[in-house]
C-alpha positions in Angstrom: 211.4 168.4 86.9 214.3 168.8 89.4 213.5 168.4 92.9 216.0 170.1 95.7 217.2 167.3 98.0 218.5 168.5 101.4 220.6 167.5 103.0 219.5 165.8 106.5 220.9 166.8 109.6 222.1 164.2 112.0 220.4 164.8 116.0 223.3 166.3 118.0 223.0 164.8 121.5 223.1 167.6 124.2 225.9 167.0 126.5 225.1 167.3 129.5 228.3 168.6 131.8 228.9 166.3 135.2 228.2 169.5 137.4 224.2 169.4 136.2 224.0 166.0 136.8 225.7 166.0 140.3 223.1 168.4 141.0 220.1 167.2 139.6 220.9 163.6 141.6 221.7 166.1 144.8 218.1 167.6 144.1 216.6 164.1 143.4 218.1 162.7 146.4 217.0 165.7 148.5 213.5 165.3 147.6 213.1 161.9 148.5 214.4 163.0 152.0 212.0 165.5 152.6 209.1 162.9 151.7 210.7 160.3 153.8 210.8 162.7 156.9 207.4 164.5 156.4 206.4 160.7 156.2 207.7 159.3 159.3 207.2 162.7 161.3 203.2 162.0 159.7 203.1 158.7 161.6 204.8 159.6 164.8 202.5 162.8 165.4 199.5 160.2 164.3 201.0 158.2 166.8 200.9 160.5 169.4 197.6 161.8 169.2 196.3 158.2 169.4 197.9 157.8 172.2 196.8 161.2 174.0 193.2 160.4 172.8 193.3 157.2 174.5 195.4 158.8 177.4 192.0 161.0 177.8 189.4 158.8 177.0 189.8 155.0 177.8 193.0 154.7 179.7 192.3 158.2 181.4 194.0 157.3 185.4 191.1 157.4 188.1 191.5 157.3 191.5 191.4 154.2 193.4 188.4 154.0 195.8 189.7 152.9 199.3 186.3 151.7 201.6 186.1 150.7 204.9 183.5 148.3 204.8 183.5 147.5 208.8 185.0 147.9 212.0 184.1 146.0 214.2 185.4 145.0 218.4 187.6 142.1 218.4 189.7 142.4 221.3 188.2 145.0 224.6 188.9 144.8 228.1 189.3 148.0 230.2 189.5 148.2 233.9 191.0 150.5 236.7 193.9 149.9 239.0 193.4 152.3 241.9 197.0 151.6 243.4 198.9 152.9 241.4 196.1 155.2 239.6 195.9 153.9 236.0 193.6 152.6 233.4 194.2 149.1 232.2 193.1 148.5 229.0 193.3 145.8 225.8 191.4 146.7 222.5 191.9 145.1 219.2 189.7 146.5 216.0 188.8 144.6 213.2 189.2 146.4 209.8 187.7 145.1 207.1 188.5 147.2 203.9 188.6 147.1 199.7 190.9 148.9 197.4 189.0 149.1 194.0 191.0 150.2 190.8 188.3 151.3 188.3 191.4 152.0 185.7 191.6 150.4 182.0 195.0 148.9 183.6 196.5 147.7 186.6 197.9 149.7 189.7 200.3 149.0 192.3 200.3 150.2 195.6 203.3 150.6 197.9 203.7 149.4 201.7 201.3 151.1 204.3 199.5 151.1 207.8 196.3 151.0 208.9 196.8 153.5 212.6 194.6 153.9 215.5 194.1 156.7 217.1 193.0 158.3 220.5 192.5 161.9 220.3 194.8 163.1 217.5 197.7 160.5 219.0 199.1 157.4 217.4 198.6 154.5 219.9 198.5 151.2 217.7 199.2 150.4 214.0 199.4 147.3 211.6 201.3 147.1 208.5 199.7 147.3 205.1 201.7 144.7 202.7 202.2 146.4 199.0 200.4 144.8 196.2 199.0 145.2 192.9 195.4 145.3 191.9 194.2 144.3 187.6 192.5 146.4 185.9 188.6 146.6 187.2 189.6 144.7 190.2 189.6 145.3 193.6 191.2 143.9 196.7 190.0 143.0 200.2 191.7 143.4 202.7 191.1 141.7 206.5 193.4 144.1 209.4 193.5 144.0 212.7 195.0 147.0 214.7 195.7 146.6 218.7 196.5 149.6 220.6 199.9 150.0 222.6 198.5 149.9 226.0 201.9 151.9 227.6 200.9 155.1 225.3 197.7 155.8 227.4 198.9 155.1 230.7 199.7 159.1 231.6 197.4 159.9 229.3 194.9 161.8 232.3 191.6 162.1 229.4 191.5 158.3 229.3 190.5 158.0 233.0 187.9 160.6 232.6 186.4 158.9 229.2 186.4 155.5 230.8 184.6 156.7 234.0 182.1 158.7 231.4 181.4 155.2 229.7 182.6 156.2 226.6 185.6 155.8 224.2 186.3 157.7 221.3 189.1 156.2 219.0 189.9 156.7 214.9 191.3 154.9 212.7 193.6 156.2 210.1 194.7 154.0 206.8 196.4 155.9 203.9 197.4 153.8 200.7 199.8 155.3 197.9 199.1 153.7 194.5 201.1 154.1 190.9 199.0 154.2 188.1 200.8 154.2 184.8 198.8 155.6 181.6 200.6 154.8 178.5 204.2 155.7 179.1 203.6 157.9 182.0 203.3 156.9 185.7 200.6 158.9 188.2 200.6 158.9 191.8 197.7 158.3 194.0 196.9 158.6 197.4 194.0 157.4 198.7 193.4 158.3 202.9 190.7 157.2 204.9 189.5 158.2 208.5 187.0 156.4 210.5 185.4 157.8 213.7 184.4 155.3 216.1 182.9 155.5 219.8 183.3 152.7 222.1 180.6 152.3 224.8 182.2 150.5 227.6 178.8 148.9 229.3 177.7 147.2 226.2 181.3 146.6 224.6 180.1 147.6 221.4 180.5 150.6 218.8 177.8 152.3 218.8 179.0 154.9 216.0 181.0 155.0 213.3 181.7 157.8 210.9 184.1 157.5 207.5 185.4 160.2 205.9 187.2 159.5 202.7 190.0 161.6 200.4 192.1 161.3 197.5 194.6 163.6 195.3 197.1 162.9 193.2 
């Protein structure tokens, strides 16, 4: 019995033409660009919203709290001249007050003054150093303000207050503080306004009103 051999057929190899495979590696290498860049765009908007949840949560900026703990007479001697008419008078207030910083980092506040006022007018001032305060901290801070005597001396309501008994002064201290949250810097200003009367007899205060204010 005959059996039919047939003849095998060698596998052709497909040739494939340099123009395919230029653009098969174009598409290869295209691919792997777009996963590379959806990859690292991923991580920095991850990033970021670590960073604004933290922004809003545990490093979220607060505002410093500026107290004035006490003010108290250290420095008072008033009298009148009656040749020339004029009031003749020495007063030096002790300030004694504390910057807190309830932030998750540190702050830094820039040069100030601590002013006295009579009546709405500037008549003595001392200088606030700048400083910087850690995180959770606070700072105390001793002051003493003197009044510039030559301001009051045409001033006619300080003849009529010292005759009365009575001297009504304020004191005016106003600290600007920086408070940077991740990679952006906020600015605070903290202002403070204490009332004070001075009764001449006893050479005491006898009142004293704060009123506190921040923005930023």
């Amino acid at each position: 019995m005959d059996i039919e051999k047939k003849d095998e057929q060698p596998l052709r190899s497909v040739a494939v033409s340099p123009a395919a495979d230029d653009k098969s590696r174009k598409r290869k290498r295209r691919r792997c660009i777009i996963i590379t860049c959806s990859s690292i765009t991923g991580v920095i908007l991850t990033i970021a919203l670590i960073l604004l949840i933290l922004s809003l949560t545990v490093f979220k900026a607060k505002k410093p709290v500026l107290t004035v703990n006490s003010v108290a007479l250290q420095d008072f001697d008033v009298s009148v001249d009656p040749l020339p008419l004029r009031v003749l008078l020495n007063l030096s207030l002790a300030l004694n007050i504390t910057i807190e910083n309830p932030n998750k980092v540190g702050i830094s506040y820039a040069s100030s003054s601590a002013t006295l006022r009579y009546k709405g007018r500037d008549v003595g001032d001392v200088p606030i150093p700048a400083g910087k305060i850690g995180s959770d901290d606070k700072e105390q801070l001793d002051l003493t303000v003197t009044i510039f005597a030559d301001r009051l001396v045409t001033d006619s309501e300080i003849y009529r207050d010292v005759l009365g008994g009575n001297l009504p002064f304020s004191t005016y201290t106003k600290i600007k503080a920086k408070v940077r949250v991740v990679f952006v810097h906020i600015h605070v200003t903290s202002t403070s306004t204490c009332d004070v009367n001075i009764d001449i007899q006893s050479r005491s205060i006898t009142n004293q009103t704060c009123r506190y204010k921040n923005k930023f």
